[in-house]
C-alpha positions as CSV (number, residue, x, y, z in Angstrom):
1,X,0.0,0.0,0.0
2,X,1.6,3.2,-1.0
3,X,1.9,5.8,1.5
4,X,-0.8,7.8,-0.3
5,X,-3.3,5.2,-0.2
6,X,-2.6,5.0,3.3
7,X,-3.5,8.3,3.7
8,X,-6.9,8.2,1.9
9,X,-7.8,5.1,4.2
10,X,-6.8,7.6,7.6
11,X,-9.1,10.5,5.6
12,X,-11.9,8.0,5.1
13,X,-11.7,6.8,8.8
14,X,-12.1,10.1,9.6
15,X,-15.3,10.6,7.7
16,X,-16.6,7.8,9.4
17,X,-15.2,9.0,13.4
18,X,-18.6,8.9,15.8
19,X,-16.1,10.6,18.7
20,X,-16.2,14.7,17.8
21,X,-12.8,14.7,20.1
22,X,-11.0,11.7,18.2
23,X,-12.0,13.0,14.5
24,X,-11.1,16.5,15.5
25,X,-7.3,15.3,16.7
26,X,-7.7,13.0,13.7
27,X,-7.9,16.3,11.8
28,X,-5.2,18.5,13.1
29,X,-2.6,14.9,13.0
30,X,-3.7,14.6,8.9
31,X,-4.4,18.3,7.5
32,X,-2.3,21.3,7.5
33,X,-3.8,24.1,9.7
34,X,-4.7,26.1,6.3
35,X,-5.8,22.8,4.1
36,X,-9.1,24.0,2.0
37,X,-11.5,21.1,1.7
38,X,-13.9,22.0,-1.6
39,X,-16.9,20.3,-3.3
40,X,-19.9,21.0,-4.7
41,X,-21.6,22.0,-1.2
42,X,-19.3,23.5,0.5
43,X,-15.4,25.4,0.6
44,X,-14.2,25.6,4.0
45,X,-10.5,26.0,5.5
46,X,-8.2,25.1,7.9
47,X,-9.3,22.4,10.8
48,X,-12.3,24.2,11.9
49,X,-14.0,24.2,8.8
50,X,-13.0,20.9,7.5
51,X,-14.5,19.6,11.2
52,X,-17.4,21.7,10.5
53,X,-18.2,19.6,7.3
54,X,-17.5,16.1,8.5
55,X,-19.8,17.4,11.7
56,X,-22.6,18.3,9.2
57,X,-22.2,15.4,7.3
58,X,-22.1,12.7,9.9
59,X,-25.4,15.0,11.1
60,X,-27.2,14.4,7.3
61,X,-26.1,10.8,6.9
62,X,-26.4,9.1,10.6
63,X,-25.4,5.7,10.8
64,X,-24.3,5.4,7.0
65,X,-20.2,5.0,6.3
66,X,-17.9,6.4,3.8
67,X,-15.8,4.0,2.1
68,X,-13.4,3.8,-1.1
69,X,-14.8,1.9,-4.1
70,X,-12.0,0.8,-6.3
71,X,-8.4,1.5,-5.9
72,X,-6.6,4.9,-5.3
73,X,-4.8,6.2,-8.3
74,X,-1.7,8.3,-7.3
75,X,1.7,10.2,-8.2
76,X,3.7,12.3,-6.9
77,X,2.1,13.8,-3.9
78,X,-1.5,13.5,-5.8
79,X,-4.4,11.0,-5.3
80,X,-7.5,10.6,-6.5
81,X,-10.3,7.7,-6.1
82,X,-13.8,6.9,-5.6
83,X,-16.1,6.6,-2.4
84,X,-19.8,5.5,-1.5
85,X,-21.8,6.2,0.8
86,X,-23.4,3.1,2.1
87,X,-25.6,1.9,4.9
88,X,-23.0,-1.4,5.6
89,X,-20.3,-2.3,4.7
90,X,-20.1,-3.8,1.1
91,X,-23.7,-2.3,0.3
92,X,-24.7,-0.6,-2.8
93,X,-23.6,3.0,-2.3
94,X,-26.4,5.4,-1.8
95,X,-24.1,8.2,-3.0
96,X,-21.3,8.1,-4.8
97,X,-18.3,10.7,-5.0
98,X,-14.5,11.0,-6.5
99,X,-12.0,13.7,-4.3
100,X,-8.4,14.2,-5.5
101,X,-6.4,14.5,-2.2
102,X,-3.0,16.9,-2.4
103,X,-0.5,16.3,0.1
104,X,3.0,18.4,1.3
105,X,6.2,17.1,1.6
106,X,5.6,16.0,4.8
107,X,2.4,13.5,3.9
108,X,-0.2,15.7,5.3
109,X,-2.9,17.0,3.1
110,X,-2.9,20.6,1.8
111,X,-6.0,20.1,-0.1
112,X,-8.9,18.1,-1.1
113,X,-11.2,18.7,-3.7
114,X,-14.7,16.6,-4.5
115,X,-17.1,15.9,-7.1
116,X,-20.6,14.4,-6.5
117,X,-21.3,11.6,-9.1
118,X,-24.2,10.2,-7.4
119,X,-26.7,11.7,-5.0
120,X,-30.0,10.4,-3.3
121,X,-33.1,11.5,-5.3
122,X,-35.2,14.3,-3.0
């Protein structure tokens, strides 16, 4: 597993973090302090903001899980790949997205950037 795909696993976990303490630590460890996290619903910076939106969503979508469908396609300190949103593990995704994840010399993320390619009718 390359050192990027690690880190998409540890950004997924966090996603998927029930304890507001342990995914906000989780955040500080992963991101840099000025790391924009953009998609089609919101562009936030720094911790806070990138707390702010995994708060939201974990709000939106209780009990559902973020995971990575198909395998992370990286170089240099890029990676991009595919995650559902399911109700279990292994379940058809409910909503579907693709981020490409930026990282810094040092393996934290600078930057993420999504795209919705699948969301739940209204």
């Amino acid at each position: 597993m390359s050192d990027l795909t690690n880190t998409v696993t540890q950004y997924l976990a966090i996603w998927n973090e029930a304890d507001a303490d342990k995914r906000a630590a989780a955040i500080a460890e992963l991101f840099t302090a000025t790391a924009p996290y953009i998609d089609p619903l919101a562009a936030v910076e720094g911790h806070e903001g990138i707390g702010a939106v995994l708060t939201g969503a974990r709000e939106q979508f209780k009990g559902l899980l973020f995971e990575l469908h198909g395998a992370v396609d990286t170089h240099h300190n890029l990676a991009r790949f595919q995650w559902g949103l399911v109700t279990e593990p292994g379940a058809e995704p409910i909503a579907i997205g693709f981020d490409v994840l930026v990282t810094g010399d040092d393996g934290r993320i600078t930057g993420v950037y999504g795209f919705l390619d699948k969301v739940p009718a209204a």
